[in-house]
N, CA, C and O atoms as a Tripos MOL2 file, in Angstrom:
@<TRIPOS>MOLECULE
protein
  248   247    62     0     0
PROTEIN
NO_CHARGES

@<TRIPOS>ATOM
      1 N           7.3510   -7.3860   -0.0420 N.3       1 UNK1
      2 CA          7.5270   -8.6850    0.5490 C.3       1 UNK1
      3 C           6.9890   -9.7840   -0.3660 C.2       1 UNK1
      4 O           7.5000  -10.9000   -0.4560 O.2       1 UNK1
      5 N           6.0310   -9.4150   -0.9650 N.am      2 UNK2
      6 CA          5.0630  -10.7920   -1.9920 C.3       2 UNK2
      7 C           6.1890  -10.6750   -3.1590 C.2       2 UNK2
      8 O           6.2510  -11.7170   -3.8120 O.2       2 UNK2
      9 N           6.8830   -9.9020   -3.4830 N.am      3 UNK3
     10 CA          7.8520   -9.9860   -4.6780 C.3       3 UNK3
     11 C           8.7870  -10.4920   -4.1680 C.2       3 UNK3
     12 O           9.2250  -11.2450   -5.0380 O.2       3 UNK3
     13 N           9.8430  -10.6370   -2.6750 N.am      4 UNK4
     14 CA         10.6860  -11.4880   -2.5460 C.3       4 UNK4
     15 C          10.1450  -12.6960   -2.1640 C.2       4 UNK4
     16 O          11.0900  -13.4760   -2.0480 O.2       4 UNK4
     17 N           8.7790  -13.4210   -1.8310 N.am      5 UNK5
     18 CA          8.3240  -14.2220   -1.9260 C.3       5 UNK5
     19 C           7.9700  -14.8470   -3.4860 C.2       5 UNK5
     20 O           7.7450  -16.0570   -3.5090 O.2       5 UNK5
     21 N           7.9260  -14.3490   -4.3640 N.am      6 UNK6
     22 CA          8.0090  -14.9690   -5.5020 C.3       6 UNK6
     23 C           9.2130  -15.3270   -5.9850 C.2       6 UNK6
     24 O           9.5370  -16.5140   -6.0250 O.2       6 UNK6
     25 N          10.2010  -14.1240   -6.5050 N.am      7 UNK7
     26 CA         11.3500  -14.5790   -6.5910 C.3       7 UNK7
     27 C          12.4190  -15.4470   -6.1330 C.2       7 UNK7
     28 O          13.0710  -16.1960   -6.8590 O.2       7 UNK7
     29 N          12.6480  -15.1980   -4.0530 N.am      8 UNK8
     30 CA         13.0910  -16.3060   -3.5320 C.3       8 UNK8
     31 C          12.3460  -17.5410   -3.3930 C.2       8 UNK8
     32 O          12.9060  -18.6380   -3.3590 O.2       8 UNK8
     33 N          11.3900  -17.4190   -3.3320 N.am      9 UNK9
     34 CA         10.6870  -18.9530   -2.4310 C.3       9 UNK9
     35 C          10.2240  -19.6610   -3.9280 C.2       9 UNK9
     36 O          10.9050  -20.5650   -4.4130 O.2       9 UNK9
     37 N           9.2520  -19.2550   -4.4560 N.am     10 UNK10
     38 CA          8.1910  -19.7570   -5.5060 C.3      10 UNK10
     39 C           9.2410  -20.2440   -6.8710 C.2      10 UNK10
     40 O           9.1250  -21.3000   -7.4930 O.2      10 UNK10
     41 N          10.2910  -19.1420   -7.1270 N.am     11 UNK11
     42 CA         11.0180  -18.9420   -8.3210 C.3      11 UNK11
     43 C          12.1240  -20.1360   -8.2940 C.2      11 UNK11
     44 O          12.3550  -21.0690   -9.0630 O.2      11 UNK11
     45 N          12.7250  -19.6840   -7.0320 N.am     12 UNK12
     46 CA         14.2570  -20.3360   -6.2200 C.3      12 UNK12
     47 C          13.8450  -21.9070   -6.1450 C.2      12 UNK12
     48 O          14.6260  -22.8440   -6.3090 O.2      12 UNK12
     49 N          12.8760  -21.9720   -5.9490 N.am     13 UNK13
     50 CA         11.8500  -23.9180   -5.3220 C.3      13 UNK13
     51 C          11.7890  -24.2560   -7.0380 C.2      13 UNK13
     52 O          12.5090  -25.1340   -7.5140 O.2      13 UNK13
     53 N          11.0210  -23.5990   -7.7260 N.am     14 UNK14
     54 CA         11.2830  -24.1230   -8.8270 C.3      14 UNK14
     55 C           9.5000  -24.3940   -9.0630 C.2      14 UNK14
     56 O           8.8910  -24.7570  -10.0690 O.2      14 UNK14
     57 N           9.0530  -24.0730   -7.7960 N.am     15 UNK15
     58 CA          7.2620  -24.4990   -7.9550 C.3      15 UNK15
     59 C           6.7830  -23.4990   -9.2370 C.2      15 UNK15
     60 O           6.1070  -24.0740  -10.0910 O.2      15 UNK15
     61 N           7.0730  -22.0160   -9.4690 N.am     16 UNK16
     62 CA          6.3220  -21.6400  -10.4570 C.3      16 UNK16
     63 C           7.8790  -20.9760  -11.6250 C.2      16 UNK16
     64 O           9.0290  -20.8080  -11.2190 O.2      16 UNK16
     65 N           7.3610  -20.7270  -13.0860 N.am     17 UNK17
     66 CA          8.3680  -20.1260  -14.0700 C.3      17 UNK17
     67 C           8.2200  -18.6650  -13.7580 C.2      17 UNK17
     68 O           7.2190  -17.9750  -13.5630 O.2      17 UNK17
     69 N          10.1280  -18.2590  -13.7690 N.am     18 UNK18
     70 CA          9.9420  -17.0240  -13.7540 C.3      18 UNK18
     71 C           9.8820  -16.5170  -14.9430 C.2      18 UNK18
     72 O          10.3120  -17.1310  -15.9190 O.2      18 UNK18
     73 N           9.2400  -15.1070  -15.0360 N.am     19 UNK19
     74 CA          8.3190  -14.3070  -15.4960 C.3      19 UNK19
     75 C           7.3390  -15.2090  -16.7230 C.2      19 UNK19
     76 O           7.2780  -14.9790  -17.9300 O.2      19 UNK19
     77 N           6.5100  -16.4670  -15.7960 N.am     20 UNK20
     78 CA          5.7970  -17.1900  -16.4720 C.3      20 UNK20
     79 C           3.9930  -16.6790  -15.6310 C.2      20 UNK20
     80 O           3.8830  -16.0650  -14.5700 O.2      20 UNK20
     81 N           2.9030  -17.1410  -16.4580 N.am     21 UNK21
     82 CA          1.7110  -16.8540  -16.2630 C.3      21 UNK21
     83 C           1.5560  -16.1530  -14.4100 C.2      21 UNK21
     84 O           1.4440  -14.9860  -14.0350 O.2      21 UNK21
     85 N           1.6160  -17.5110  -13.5720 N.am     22 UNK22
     86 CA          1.7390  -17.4660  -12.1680 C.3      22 UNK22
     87 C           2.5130  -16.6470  -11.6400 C.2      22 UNK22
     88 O           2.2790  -16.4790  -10.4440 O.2      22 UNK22
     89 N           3.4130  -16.0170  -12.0840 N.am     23 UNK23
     90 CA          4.6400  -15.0110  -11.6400 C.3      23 UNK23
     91 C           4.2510  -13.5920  -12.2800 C.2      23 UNK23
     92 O           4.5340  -12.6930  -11.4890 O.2      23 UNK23
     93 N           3.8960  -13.2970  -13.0290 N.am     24 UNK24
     94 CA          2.9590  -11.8960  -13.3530 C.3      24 UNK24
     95 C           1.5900  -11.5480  -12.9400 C.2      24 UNK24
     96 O           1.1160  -10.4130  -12.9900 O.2      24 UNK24
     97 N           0.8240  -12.9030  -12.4160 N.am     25 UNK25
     98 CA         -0.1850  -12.8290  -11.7670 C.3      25 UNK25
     99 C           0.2320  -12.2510  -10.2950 C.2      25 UNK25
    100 O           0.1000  -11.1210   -9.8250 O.2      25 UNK25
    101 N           0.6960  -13.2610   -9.8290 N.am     26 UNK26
    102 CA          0.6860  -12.6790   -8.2000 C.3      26 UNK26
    103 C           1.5230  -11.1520   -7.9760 C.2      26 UNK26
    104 O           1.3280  -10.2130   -7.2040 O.2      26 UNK26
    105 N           2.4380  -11.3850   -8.9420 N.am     27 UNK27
    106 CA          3.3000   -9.7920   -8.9460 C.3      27 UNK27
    107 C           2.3960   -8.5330   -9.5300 C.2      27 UNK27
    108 O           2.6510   -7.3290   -9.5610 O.2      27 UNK27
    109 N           1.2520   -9.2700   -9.9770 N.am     28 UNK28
    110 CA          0.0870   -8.2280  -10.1730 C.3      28 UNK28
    111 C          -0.6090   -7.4450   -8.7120 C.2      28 UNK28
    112 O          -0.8390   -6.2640   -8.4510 O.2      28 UNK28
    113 N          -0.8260   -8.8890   -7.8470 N.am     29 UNK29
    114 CA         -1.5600   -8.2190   -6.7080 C.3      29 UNK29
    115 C          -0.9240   -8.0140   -6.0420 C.2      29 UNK29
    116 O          -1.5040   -7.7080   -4.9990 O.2      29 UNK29
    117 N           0.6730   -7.9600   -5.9160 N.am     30 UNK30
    118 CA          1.4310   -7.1220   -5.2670 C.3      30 UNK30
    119 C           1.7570   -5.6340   -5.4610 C.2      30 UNK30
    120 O           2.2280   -4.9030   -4.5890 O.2      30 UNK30
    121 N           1.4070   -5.2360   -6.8750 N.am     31 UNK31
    122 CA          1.1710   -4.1800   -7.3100 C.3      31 UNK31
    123 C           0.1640   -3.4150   -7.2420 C.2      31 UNK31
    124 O           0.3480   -2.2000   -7.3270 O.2      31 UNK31
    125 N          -1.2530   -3.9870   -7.0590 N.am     32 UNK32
    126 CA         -2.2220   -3.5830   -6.7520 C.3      32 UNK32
    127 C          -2.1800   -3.4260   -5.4230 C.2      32 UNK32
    128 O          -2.0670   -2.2600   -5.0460 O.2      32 UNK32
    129 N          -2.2470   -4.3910   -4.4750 N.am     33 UNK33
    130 CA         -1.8360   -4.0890   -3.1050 C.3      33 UNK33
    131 C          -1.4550   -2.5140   -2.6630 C.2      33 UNK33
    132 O          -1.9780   -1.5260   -2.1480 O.2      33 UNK33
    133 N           0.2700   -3.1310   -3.4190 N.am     34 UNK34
    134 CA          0.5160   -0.9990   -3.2780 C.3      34 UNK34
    135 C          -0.0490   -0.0230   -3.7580 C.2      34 UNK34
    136 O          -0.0520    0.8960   -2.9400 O.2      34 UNK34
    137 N          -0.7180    0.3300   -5.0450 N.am     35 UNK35
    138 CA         -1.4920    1.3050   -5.2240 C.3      35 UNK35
    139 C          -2.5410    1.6990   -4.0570 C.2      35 UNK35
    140 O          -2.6300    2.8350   -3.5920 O.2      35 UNK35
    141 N          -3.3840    0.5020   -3.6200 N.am     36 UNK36
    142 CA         -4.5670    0.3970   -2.7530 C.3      36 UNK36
    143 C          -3.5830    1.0140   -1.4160 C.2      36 UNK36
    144 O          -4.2190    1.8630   -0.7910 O.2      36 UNK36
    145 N          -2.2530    0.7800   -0.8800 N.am     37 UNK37
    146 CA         -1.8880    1.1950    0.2910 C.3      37 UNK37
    147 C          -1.4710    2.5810    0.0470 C.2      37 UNK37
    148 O          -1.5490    3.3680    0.9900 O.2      37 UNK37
    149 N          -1.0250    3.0020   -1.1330 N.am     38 UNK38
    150 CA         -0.4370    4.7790   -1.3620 C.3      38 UNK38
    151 C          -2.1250    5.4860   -1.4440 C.2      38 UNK38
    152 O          -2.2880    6.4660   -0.7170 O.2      38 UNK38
    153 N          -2.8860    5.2000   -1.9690 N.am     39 UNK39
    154 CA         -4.1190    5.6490   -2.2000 C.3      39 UNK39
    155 C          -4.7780    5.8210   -0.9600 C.2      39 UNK39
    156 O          -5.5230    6.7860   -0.7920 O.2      39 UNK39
    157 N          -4.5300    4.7750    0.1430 N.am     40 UNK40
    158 CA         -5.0450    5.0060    1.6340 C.3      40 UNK40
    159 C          -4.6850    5.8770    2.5290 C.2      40 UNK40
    160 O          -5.4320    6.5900    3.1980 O.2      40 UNK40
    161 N          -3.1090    5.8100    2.5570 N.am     41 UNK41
    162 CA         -2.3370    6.6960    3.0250 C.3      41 UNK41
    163 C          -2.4460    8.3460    2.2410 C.2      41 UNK41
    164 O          -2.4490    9.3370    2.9710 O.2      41 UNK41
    165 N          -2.4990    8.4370    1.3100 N.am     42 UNK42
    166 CA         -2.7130    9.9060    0.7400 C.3      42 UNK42
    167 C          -4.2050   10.5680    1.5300 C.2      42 UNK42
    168 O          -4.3610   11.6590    2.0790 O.2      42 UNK42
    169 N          -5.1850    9.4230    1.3280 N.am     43 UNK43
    170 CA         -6.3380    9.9330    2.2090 C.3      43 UNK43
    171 C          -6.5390    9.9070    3.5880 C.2      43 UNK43
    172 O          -7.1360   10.6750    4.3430 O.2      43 UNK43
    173 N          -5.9960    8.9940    3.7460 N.am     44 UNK44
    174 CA         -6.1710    9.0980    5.9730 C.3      44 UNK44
    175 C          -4.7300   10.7560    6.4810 C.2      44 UNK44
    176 O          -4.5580   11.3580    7.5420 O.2      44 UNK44
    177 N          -3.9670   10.9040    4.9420 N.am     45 UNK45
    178 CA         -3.0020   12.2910    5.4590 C.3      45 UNK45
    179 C          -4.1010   13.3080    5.0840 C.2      45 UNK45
    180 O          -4.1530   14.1850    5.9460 O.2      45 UNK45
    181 N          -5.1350   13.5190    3.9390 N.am     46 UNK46
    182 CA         -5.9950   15.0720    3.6610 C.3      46 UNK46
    183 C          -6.7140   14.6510    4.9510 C.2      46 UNK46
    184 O          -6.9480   15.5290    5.7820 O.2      46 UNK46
    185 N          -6.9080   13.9840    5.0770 N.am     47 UNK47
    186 CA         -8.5570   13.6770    6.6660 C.3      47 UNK47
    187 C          -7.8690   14.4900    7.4270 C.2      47 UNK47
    188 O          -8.0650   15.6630    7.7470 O.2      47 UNK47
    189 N          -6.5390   13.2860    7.8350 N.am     48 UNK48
    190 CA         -5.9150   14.0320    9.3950 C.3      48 UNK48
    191 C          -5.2470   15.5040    9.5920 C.2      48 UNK48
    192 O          -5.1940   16.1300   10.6500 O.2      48 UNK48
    193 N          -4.7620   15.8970    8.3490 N.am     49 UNK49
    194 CA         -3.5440   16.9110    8.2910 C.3      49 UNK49
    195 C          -4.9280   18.5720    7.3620 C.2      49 UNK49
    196 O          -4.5010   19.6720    7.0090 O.2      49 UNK49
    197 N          -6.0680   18.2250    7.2770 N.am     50 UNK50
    198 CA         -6.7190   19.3710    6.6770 C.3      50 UNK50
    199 C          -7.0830   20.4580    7.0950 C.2      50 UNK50
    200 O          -7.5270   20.3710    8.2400 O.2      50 UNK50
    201 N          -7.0940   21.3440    6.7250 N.am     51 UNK51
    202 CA         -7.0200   22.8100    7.5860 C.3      51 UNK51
    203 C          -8.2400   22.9930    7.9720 C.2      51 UNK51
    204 O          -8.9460   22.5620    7.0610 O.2      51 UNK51
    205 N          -8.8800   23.3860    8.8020 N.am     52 UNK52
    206 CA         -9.9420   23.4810    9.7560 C.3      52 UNK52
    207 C         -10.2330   25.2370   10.4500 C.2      52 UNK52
    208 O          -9.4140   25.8800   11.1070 O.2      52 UNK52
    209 N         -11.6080   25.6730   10.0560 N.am     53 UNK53
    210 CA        -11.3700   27.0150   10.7970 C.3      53 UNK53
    211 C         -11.7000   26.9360   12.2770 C.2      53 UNK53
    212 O         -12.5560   26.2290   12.8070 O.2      53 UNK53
    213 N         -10.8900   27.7640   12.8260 N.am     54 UNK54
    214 CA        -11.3130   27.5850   14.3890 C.3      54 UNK54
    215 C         -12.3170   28.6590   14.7760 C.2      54 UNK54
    216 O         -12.4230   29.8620   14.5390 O.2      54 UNK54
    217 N         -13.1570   27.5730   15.6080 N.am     55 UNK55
    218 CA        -14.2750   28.6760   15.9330 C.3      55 UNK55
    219 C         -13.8400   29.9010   16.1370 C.2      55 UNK55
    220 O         -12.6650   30.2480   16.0230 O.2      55 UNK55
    221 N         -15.2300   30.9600   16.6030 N.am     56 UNK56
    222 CA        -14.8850   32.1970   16.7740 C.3      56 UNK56
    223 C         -14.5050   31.8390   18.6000 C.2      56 UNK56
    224 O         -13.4150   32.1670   19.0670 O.2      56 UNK56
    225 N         -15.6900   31.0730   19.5410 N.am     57 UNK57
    226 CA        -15.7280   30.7010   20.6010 C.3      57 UNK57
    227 C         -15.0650   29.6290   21.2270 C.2      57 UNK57
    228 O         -15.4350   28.7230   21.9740 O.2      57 UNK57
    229 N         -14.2580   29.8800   20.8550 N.am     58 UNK58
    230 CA        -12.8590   28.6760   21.1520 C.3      58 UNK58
    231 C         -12.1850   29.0510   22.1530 C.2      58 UNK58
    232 O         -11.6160   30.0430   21.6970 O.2      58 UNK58
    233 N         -11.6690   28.8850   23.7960 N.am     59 UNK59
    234 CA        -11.3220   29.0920   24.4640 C.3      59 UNK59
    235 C          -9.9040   28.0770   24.5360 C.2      59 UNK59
    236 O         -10.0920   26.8750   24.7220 O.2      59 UNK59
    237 N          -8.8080   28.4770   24.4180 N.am     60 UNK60
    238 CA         -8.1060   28.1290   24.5830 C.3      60 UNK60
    239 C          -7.5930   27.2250   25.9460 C.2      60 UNK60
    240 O          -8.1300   27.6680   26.9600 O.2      60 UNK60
    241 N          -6.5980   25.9530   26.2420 N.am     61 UNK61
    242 CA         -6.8320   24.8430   26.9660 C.3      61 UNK61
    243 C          -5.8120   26.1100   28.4040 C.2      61 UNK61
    244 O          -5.0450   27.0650   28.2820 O.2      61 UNK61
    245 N          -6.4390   25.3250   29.6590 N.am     62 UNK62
    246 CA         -5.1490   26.2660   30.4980 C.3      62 UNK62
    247 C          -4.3360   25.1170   31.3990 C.2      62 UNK62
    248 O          -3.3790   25.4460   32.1010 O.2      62 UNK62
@<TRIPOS>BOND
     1     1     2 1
     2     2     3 1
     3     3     4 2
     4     3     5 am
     5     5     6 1
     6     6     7 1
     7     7     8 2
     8     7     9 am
     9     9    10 1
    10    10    11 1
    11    11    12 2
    12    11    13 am
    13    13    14 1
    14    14    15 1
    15    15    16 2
    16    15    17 am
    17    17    18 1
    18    18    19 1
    19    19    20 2
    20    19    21 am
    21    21    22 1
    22    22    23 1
    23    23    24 2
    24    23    25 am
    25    25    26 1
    26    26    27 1
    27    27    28 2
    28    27    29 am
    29    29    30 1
    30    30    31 1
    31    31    32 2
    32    31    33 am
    33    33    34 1
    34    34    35 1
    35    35    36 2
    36    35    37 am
    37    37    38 1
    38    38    39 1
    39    39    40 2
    40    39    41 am
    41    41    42 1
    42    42    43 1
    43    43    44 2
    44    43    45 am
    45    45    46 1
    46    46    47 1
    47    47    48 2
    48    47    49 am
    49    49    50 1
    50    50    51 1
    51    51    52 2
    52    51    53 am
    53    53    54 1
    54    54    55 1
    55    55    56 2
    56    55    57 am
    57    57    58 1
    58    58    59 1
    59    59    60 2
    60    59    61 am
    61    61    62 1
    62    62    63 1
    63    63    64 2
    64    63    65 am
    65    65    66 1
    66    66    67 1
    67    67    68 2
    68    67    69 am
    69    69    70 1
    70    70    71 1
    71    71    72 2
    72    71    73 am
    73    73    74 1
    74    74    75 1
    75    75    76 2
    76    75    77 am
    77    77    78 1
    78    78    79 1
    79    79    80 2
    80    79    81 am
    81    81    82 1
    82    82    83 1
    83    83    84 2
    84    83    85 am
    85    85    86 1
    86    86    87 1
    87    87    88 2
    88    87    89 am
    89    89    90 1
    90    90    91 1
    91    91    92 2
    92    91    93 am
    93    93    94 1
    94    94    95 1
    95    95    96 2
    96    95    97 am
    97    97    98 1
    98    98    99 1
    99    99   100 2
   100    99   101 am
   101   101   102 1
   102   102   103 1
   103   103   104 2
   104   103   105 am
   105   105   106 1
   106   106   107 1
   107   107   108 2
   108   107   109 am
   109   109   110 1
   110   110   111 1
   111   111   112 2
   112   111   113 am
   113   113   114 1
   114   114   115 1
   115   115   116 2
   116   115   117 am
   117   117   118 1
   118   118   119 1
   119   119   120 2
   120   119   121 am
   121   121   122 1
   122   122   123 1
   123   123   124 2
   124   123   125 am
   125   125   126 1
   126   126   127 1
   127   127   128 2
   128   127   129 am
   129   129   130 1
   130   130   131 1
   131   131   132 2
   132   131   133 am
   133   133   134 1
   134   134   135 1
   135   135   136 2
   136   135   137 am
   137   137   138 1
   138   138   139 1
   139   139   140 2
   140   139   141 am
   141   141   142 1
   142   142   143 1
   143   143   144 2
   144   143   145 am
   145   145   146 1
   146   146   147 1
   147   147   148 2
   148   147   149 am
   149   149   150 1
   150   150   151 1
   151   151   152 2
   152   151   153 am
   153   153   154 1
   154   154   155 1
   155   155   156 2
   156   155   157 am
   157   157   158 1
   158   158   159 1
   159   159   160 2
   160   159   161 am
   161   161   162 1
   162   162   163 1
   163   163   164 2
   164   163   165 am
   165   165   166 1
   166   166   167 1
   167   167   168 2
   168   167   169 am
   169   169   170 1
   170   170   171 1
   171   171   172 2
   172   171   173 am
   173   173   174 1
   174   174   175 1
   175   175   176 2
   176   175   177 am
   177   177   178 1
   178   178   179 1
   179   179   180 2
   180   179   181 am
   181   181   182 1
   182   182   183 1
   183   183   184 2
   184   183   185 am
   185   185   186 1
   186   186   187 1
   187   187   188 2
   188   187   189 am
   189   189   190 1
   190   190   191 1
   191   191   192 2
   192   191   193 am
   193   193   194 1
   194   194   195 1
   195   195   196 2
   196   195   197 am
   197   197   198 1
   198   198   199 1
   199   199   200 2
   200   199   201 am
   201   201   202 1
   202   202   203 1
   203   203   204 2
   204   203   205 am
   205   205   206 1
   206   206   207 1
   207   207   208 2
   208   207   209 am
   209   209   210 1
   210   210   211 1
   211   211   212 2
   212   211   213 am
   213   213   214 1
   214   214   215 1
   215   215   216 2
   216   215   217 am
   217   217   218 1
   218   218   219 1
   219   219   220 2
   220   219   221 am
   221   221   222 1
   222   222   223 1
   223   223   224 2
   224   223   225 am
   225   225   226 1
   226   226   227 1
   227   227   228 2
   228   227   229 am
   229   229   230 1
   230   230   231 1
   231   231   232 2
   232   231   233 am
   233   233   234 1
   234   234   235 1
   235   235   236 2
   236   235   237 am
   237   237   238 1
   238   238   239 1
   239   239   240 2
   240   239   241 am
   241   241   242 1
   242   242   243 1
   243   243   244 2
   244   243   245 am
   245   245   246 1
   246   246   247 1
   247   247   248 2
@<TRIPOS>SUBSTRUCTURE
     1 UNK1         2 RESIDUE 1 A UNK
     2 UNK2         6 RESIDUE 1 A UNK
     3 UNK3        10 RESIDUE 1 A UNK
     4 UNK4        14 RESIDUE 1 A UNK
     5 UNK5        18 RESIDUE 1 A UNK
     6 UNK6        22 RESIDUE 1 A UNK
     7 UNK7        26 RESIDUE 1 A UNK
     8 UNK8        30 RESIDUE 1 A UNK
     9 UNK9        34 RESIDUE 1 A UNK
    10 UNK10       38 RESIDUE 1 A UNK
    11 UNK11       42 RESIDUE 1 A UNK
    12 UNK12       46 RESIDUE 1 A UNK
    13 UNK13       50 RESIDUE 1 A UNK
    14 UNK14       54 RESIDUE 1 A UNK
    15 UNK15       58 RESIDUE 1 A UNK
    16 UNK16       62 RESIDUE 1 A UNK
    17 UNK17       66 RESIDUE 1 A UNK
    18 UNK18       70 RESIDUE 1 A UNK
    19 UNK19       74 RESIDUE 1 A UNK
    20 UNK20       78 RESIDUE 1 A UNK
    21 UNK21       82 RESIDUE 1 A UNK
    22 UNK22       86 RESIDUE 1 A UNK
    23 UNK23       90 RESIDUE 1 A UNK
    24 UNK24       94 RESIDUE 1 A UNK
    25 UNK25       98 RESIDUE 1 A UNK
    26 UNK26      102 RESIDUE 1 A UNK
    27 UNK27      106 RESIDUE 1 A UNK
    28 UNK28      110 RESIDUE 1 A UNK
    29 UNK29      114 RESIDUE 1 A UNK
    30 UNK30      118 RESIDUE 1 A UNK
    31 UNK31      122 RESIDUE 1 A UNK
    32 UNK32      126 RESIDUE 1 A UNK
    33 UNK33      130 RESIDUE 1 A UNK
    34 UNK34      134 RESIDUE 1 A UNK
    35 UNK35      138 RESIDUE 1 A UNK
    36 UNK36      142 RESIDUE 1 A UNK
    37 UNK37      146 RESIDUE 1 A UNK
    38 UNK38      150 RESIDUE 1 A UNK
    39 UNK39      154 RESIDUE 1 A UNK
    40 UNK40      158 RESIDUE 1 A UNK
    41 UNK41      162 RESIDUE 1 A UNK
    42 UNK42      166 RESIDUE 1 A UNK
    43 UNK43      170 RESIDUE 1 A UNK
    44 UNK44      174 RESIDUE 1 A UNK
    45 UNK45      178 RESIDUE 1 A UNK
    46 UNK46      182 RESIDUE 1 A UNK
    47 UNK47      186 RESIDUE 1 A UNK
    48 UNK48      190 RESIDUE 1 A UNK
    49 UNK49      194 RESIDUE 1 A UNK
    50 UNK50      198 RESIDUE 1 A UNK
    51 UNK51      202 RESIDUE 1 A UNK
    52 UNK52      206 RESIDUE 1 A UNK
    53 UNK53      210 RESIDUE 1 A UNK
    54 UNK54      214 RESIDUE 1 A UNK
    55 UNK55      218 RESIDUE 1 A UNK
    56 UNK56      222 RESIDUE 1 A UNK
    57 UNK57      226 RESIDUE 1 A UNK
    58 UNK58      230 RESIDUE 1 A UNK
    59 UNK59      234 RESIDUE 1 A UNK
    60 UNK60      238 RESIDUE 1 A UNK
    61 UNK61      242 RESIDUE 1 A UNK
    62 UNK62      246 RESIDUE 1 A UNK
């Protein structure tokens, strides 16, 4: 979304140059952004999805 916000809005308006200083900057922390969201998601899936031994005294639900 921050990349069609640069390109349409920022680029299209004419407020910043494309692929000028301001336009590799912010398309930076749109890139970072996503790393930081694949990196979250890879870890909240080992947390939730990790194999677990089941007790010996585990009574099953009825």
């Amino acid at each position: 979304m921050i990349h069609f916000f640069v390109n349409k809005g920022l680029v299209g308006a004419g407020a910043i140059e494309k692929f000028g200083v301001m336009y590799w900057g912010v398309t930076g922390i749109a890139i970072v952004a996503q790393f930081v969201a694949i990196a979250l998601v890879l870890r909240l899936n080992r947390q939730h999805f990790a194999r677990r031994a089941v007790p010996a005294n585990a009574v099953p639900a009825e």
